[in-house]
N, CA, C and O atoms as CSV, one atom per row, in Angstrom:
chain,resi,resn,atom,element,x,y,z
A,1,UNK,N,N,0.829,-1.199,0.000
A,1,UNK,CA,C,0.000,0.000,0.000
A,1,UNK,C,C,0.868,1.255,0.000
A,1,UNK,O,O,0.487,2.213,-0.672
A,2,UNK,N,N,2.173,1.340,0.802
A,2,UNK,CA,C,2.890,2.694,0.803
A,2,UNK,C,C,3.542,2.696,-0.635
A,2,UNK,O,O,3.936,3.717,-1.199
A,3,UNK,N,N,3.593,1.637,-1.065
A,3,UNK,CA,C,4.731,1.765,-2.708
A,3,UNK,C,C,3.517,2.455,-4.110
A,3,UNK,O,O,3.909,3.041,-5.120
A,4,UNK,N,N,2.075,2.163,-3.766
A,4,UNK,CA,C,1.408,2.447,-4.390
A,4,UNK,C,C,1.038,3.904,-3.869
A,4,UNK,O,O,0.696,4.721,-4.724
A,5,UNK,N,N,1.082,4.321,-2.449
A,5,UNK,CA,C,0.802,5.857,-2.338
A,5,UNK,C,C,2.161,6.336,-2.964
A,5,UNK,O,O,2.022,6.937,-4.029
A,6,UNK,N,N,3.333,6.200,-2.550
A,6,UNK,CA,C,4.000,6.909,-3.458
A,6,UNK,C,C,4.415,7.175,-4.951
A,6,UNK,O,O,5.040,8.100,-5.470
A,7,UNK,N,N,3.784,5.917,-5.504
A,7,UNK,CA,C,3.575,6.160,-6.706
A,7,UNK,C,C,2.599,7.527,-6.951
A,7,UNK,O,O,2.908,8.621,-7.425
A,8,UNK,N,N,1.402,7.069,-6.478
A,8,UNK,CA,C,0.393,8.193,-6.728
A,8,UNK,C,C,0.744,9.710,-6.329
A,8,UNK,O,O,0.105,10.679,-6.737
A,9,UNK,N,N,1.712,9.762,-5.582
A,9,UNK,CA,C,2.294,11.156,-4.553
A,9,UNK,C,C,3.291,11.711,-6.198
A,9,UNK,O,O,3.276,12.778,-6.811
A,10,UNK,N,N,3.904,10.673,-6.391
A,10,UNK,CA,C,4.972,10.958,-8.087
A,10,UNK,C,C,3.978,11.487,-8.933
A,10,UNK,O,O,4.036,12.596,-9.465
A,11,UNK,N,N,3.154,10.749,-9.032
A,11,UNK,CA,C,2.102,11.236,-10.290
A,11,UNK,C,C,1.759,12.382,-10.032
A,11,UNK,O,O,2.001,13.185,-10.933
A,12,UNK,N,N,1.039,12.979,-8.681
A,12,UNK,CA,C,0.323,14.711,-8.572
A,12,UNK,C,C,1.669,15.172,-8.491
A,12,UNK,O,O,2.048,15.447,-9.629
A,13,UNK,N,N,2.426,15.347,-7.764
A,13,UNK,CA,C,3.569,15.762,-7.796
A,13,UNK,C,C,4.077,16.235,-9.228
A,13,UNK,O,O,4.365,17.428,-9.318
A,14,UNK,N,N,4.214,15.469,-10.310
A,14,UNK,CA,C,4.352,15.955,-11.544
A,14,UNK,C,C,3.697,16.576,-12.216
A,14,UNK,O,O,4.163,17.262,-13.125
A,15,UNK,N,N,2.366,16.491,-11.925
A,15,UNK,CA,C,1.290,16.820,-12.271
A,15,UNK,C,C,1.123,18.192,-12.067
A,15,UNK,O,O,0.906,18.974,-12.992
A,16,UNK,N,N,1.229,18.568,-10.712
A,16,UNK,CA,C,1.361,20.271,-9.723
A,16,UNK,C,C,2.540,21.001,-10.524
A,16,UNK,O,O,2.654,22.226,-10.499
A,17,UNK,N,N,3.300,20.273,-11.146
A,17,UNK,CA,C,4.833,20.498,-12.042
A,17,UNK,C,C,4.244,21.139,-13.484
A,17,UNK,O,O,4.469,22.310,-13.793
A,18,UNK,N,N,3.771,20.583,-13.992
A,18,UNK,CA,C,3.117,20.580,-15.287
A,18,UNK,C,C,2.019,21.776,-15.637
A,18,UNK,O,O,1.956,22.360,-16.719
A,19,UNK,N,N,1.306,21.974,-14.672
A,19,UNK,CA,C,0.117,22.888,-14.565
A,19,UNK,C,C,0.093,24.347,-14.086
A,19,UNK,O,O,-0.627,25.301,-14.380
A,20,UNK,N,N,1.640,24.113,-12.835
A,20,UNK,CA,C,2.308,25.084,-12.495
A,20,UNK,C,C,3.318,26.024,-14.176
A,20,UNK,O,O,3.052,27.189,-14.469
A,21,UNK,N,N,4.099,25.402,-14.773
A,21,UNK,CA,C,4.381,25.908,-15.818
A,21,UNK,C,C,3.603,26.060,-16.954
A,21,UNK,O,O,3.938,26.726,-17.933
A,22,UNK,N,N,2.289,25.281,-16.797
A,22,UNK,CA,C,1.679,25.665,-18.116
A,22,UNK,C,C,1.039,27.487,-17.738
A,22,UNK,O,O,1.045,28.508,-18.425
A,23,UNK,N,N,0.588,27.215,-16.445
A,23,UNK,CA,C,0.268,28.377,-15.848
A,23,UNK,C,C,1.129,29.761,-16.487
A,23,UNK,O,O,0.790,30.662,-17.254
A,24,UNK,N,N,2.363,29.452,-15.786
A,24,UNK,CA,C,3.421,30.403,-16.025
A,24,UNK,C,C,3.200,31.003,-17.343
A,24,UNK,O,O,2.873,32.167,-17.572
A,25,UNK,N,N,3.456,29.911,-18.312
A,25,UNK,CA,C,3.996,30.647,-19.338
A,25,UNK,C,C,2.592,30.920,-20.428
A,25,UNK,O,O,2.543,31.421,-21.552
A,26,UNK,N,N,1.688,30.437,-19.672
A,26,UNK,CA,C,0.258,31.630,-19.811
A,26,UNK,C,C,0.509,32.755,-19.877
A,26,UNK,O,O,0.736,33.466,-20.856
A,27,UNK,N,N,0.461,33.088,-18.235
A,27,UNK,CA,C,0.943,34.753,-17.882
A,27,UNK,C,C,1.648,34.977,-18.933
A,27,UNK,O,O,1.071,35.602,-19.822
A,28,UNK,N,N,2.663,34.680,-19.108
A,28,UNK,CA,C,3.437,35.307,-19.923
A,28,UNK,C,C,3.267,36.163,-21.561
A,28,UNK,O,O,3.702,37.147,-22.159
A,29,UNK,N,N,2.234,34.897,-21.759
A,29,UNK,CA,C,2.062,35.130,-23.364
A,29,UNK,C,C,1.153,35.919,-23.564
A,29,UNK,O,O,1.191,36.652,-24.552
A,30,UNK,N,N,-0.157,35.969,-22.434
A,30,UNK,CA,C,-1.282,37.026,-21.915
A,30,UNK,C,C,-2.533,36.179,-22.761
A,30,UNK,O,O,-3.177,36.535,-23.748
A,31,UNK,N,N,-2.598,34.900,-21.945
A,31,UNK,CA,C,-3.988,33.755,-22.347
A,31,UNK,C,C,-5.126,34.528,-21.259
A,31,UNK,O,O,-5.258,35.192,-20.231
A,32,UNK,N,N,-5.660,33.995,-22.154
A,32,UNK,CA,C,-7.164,34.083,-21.509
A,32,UNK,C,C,-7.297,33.693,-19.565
A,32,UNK,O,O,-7.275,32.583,-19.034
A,33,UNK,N,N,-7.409,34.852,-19.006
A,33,UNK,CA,C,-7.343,35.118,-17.799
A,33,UNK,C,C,-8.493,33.575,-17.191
A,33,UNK,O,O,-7.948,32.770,-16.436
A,34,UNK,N,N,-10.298,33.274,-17.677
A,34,UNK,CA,C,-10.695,32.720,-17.242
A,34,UNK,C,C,-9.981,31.257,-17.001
A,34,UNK,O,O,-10.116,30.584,-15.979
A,35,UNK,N,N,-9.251,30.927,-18.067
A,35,UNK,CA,C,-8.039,29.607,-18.364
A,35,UNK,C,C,-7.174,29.412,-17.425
A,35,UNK,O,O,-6.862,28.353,-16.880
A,36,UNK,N,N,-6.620,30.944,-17.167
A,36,UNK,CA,C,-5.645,30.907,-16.216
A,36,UNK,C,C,-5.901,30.695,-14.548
A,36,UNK,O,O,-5.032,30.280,-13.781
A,37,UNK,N,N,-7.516,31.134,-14.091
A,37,UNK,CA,C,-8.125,30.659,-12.772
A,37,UNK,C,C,-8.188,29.789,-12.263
A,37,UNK,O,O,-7.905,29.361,-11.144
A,38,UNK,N,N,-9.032,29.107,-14.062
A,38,UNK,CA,C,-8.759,27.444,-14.146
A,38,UNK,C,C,-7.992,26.515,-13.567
A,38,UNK,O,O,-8.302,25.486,-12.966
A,39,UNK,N,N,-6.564,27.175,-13.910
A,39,UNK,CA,C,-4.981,26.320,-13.973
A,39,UNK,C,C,-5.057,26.463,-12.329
A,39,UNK,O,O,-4.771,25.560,-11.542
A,40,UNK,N,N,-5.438,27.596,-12.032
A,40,UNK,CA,C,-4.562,27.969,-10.522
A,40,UNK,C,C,-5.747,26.934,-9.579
A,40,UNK,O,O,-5.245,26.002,-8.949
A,41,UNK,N,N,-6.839,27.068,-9.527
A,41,UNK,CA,C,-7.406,26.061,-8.728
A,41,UNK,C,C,-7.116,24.910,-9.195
A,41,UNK,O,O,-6.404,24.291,-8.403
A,42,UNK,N,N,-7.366,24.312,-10.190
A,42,UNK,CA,C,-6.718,23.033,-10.033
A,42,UNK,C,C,-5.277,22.926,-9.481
A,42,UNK,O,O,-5.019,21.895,-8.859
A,43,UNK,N,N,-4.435,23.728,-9.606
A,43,UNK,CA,C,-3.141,23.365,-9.228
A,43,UNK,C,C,-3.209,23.236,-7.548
A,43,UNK,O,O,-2.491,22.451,-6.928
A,44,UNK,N,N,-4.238,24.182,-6.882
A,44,UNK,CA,C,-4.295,24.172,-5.724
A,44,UNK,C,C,-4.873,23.338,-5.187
A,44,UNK,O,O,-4.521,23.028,-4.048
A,45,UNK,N,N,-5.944,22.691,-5.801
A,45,UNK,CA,C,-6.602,21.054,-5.707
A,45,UNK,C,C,-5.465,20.115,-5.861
A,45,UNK,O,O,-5.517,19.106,-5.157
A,46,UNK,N,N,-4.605,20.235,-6.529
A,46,UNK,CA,C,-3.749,18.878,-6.911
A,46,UNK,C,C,-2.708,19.107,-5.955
A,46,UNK,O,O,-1.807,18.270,-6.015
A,47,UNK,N,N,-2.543,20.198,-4.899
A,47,UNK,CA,C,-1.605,20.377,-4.045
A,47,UNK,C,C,-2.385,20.260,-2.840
A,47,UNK,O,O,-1.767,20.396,-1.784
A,48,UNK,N,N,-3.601,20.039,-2.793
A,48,UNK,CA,C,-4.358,19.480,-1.363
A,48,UNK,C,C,-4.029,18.261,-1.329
A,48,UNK,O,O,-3.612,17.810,-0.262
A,49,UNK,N,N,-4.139,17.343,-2.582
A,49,UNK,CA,C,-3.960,16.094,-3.068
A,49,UNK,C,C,-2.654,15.408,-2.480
A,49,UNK,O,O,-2.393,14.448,-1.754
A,50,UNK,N,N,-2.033,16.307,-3.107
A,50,UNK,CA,C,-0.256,16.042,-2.457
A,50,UNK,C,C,-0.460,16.347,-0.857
A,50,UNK,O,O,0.625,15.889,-0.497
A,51,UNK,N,N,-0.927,16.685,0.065
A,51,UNK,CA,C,-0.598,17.140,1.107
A,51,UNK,C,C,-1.339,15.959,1.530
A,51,UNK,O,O,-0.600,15.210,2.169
A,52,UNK,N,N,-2.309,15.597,1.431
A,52,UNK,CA,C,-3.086,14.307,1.982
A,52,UNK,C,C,-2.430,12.776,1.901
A,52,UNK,O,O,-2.511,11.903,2.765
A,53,UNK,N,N,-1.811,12.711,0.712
A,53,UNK,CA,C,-0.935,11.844,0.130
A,53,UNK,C,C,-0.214,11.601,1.339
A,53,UNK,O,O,-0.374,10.623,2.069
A,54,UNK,N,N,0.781,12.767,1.557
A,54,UNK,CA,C,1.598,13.039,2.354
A,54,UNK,C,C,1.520,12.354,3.784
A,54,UNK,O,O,2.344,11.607,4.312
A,55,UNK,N,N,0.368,12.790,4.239
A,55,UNK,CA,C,-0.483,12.791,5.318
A,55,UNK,C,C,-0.312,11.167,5.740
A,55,UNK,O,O,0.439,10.545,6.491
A,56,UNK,N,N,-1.489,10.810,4.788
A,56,UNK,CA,C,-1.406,8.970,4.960
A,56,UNK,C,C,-0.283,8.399,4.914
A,56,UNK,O,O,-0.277,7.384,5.610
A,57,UNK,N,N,0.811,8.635,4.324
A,57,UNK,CA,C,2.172,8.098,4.263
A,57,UNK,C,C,2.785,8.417,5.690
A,57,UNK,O,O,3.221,7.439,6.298
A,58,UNK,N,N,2.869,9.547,6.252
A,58,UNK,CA,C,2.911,9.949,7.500
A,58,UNK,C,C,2.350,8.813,8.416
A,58,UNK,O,O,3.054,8.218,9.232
A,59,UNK,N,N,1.019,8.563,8.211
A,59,UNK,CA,C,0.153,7.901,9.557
A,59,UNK,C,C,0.627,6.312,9.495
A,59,UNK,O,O,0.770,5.446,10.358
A,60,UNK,N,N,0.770,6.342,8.307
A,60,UNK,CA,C,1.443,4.502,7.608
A,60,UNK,C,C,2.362,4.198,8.439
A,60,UNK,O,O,2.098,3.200,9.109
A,61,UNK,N,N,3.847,4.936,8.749
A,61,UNK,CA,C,4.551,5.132,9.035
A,61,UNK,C,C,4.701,4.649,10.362
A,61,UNK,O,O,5.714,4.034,10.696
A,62,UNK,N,N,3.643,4.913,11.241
A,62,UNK,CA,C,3.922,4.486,12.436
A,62,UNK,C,C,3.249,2.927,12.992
A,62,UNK,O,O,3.506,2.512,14.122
């Protein structure tokens, strides 16, 4: 069970990676602001994700 949460922890983890720079280089280019809200809550959903991940791996642990 912990080899499969950390798999899944790799996956958002890359994921928060991916969405975070697509973000970025939004801003940059000057996309469509509603797109860009988009990006940022999900990224902040997929970083609750990671923190919970986290969490259970934590409680596993002991």
């Amino acid at each position: 069970m912990r080899d499969v949460l950390l798999v899944l922890l790799g996956i958002d983890m890359t994921a928060v990676v991916a969405v975070l720079f697509t973000g970025a280089v939004g801003m940059t280019t000057g996309a469509d602001p509603r797109r860009q809200n988009r990006l940022m809550r999900l990224r902040v959903s997929l970083q609750g994700i990671a923190i919970a991940l986290v969490v259970l791996l934590l409680m596993m642990g002991r």
